[in-house]
N, C-alpha and C positions, 0 to 999 in steps of 0.2 A: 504493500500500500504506500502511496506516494504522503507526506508527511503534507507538504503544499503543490497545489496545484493554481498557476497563474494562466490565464487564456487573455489575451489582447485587452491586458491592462489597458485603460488609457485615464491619466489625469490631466487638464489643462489647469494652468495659470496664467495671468498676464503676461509674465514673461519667460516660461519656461511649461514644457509638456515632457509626462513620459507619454511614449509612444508605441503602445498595444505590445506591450510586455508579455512576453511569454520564458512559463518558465519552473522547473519543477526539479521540488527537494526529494532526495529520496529519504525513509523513514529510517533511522538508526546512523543519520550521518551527519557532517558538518559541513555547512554552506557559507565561503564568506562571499562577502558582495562589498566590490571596491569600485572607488571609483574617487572626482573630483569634488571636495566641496561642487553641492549642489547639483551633482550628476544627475541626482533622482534616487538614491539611498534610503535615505529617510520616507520619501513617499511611498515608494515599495512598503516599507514596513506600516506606516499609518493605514494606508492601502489595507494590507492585511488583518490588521488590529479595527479596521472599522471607522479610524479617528477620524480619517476624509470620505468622502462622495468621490466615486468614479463610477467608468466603463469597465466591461469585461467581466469577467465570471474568478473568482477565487474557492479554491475549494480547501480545508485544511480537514485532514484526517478524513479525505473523501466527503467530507459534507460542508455548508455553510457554513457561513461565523453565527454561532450562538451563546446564550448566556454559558450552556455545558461546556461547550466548547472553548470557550475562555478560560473555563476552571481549569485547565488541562495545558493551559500555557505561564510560561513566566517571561514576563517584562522586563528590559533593561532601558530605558533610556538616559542618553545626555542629556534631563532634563532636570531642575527641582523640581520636587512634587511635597513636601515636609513642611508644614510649619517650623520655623526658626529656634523655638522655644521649647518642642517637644525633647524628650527624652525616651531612650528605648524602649520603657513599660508604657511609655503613653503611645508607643507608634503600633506597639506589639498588642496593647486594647482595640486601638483602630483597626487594625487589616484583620484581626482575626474576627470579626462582625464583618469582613469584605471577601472571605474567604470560605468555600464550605469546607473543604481539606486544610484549610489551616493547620499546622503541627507546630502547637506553642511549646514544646520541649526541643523539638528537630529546628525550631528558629534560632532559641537562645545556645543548644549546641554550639550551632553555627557563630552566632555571635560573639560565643570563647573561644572557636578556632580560631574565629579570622581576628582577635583581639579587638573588639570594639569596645569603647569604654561605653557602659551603662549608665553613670549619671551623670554625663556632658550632654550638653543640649546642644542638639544637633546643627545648629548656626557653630558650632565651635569644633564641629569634626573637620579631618585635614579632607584631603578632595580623598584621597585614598581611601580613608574610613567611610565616605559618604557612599563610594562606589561601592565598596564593600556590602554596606547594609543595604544599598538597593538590589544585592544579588542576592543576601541571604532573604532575603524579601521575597523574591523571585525563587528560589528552591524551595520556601518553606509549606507552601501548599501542595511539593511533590507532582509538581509540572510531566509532561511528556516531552513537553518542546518548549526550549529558552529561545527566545527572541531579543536580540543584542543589539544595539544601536552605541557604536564607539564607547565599549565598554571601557577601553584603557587609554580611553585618550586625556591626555595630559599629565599621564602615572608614572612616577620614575621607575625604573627600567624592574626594579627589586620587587615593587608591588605589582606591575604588571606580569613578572613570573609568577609571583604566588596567587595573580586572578584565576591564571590559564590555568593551574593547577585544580583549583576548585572545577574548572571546565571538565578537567581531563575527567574529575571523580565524577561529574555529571555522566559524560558520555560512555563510562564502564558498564551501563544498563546500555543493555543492545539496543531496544527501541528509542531508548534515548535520541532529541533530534536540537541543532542547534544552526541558527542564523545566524549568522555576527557578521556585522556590517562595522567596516573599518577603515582608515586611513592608515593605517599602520601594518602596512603587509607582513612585516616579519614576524608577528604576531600567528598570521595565518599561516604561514610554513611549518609553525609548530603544530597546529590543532586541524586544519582543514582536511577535507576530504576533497573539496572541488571550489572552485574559483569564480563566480560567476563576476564579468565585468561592464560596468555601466557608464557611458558617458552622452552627458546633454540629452538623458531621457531617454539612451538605445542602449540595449545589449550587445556589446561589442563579443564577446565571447562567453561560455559557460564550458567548464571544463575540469575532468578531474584535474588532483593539482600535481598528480605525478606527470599525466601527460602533460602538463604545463612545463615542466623541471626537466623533462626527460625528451620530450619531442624538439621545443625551441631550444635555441643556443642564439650565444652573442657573438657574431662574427667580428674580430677587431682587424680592421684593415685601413687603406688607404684608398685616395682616389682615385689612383691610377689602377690599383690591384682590385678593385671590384668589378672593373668591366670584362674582368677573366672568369667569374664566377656565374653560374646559370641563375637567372633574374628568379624563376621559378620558384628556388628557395628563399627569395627575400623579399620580405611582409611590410619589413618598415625601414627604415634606414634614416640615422643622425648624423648630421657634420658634425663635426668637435672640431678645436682649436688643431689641432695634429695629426686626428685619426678619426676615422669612421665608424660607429658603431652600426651593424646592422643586426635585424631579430630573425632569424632562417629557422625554417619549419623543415623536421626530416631530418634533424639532424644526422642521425647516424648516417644514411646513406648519403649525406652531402660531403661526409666526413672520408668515406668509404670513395668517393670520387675524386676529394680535394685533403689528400690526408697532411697534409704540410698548411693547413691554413688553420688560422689560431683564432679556436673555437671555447667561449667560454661556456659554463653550467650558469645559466640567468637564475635571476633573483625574480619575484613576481613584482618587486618593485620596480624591474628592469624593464619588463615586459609592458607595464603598465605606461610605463614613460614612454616607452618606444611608441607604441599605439597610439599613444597623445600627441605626443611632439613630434613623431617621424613623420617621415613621407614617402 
């Protein structure tokens, strides 16, 4: 069973549209979705969650969004959502009157793993602590599927290891399913299963993330030595100040034809640049 199913999204704004998105998670894996400040990231996930009006059909867990259906998801976003002044018994009285799974033992667990201090008021947690409670927030109703929106963005390097870690313990449950929408590629090279990419409202690509890692390479050449290479292989292509970057698909067998040409292992962040800024 497919976790989400997306058929010809469409959302307009005044100055910006996605455009009949299509696009589907499988159940038991990890999908990140990257792309540009303002690519359409965030509206995919609103999208899903109900927050906006669109076109298109969304299906999650094979059926419509409904109240059950909710119950069965956890939210992450880069948003406040907390009164200033609360403190963890006051947040942890709220949601569990907003929750029917609620697990008010399996929350405050969570809240001594992840060392949350209990009687600061939450205008005084660092950004780390704050992301923190919004995930144990999110696990503590015992979800099927996290829904991530730049969970680790702004996190020094330390706390964003031990987020992905709490990930990892999510997706040890096979049916376990996770979104995570980020700007932070390296992030996904740890935890992903597939790569979906989005720019100015379009799916540029969807793809597991081995075949991402394993298919393209970084051709590093010049200008004169690229007109020896078959075009066929190259997707995008950078000037640089000294040398060429190009993104060639196939690599093995490009490698297998041109074994003397210096071919790197891309980064997805690689990948993603090249697709934006190449030509």
């Amino acid at each position: 069973m497919k976790a989400i199913e997306i058929k010809n999204l469409y959302k307009d704004y005044k100055n910006f549209s996605l455009k009949n998105i299509n696009l589907e998670i499988d159940k038991g894996t990890v999908m990140g979705l990257i792309g540009e400040n303002g690519a359409g990231k965030t509206t995919i996930i609103k999208s899903i969650l109900g927050l906006v009006n669109y076109k298109g059909s969304i299906k999650i867990l094979g059926e419509d969004l409904s109240k059950e259906i909710k119950e069965g998801i956890g939210v992450v976003l880069n948003e406040g959502f907390f009164t200033e002044t609360l403190k963890i018994k006051d947040i942890e009285k709220v949601l569990s009157s907003a929750y029917k799974n609620w697990d008010k033992n399996y929350f405050y667990d969570l809240i001594k793993e992840f060392k949350i201090p209990e009687n600061t008021k939450y205008k005084e947690f660092s950004t780390g602590n704050k992301m923190k409670l919004k995930i144990a927030i999110a696990l503590a109703p015992h979800p099927k599927f996290l829904i991530l929106d730049e969970p680790t963005s702004g996190l020094d390097p330390v706390i964003r290891d031990e987020i992905l870690d709490i990930f990892f313990d999510f997706i040890k449950n096979e049916d376990a399913t996770i979104l995570f929408s980020t700007h932070i590629t390296s992030d996904l090279e740890k935890i992903a299963d597939y790569i979906t990419f989005i720019s100015e409202g379009e799916i540029i690509f969807s793809k597991s993330k081995e075949e991402l890692l394993y298919n393209y390479g970084i051709l590093r050449t010049s200008e004169e030595e690229i007109k020896e290479y078959d075009p066929k292989f190259i997707i995008k292509r950078k000037n640089n100040t000294y040398n060429i970057d190009a993104l060639i698909e196939n690599k093995e067998e490009f490698l297998r034809i041109y074994p003397d040409a210096l071919v790197d292992r891309p980064t997805i962040e690689e990948i993603m640049i090249l697709f934006e800024r190449g030509k």
